[in-house]
N, C-alpha and C positions, 0 to 999 in steps of 0.2 A: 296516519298523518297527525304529528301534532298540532293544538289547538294553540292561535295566535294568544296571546297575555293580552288584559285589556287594562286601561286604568282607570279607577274613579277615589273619587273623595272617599276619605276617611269614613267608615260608618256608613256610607252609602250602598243600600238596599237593592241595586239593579247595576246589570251587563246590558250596556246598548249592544246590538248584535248588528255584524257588516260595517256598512259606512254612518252608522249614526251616532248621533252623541247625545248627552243628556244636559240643561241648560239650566243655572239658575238663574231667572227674571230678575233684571234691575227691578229695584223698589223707583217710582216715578216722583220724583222733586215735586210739593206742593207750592212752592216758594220758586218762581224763577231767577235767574243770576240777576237779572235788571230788578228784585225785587216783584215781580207784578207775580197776586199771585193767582195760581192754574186753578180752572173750575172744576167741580169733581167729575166731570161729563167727559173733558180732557184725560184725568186722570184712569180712567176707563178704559180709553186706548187700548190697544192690541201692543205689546213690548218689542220692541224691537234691539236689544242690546242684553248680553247677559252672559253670565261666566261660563264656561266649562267645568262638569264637575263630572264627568265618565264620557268616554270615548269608547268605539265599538277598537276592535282591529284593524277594520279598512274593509276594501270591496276586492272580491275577486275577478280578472279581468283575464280573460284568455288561460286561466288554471292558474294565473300566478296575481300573489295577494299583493295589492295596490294599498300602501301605507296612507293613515290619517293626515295630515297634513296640519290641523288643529289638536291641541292636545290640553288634558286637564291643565287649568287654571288660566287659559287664555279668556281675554274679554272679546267674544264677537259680536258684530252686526249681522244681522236675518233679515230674510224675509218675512215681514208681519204674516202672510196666512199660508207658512210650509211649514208647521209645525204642529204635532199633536200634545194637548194638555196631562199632566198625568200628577196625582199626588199622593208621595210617598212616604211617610209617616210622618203626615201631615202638615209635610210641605210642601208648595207646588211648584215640579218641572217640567218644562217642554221638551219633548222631545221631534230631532229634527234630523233629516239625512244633510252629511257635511255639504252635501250638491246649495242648500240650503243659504248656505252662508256666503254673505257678501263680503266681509272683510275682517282681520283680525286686529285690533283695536290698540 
């Protein structure tokens, strides 16, 4: 059986494997659009918005492989706590199953 092709960014060090992808975190605005600006307690937050920058091949379902549906360079929303932290030469990504994802942006 051949092996699905996956895609990630350029230079990027890791193959999510299955249904997962790999996430880069919005940086969080200190300054909001009305001006007022955010305390760094706010800033701390849990992210919820962030790029795609590698995709698995998908999940297999009944022997037959069920395609990604998000794919590198897309901006998604998540869920704040369905994702694990991970940093990769010494950047940091989350990593998240696409079940994960609320909408694509």
């Amino acid at each position: 059986m051949a092996t699905p092709k996956t895609s990630s960014k350029k230079g990027l060090s890791i193959t999510p494997l299955a249904d997962r992808i790999v996430v880069e975190p919005r940086a969080r605005e200190e300054v909001s659009a009305s001006g007022i600006i955010i305390p760094d307690t706010a800033s701390r937050e849990k992210p919820e918005q962030g790029t795609v920058v590698a995709a698995g091949p998908g999940k297999y379902d009944d022997g037959q492989l069920v395609p990604m549906t998000v794919k590198v360079g897309d901006v998604v929303l998540f869920s704040k706590y369905g994702y694990d932290d991970v940093k990769i030469d010494g950047v940091e990504y989350l990593i998240l199953p696409e079940s994960s994802v609320l909408a694509i942006l």
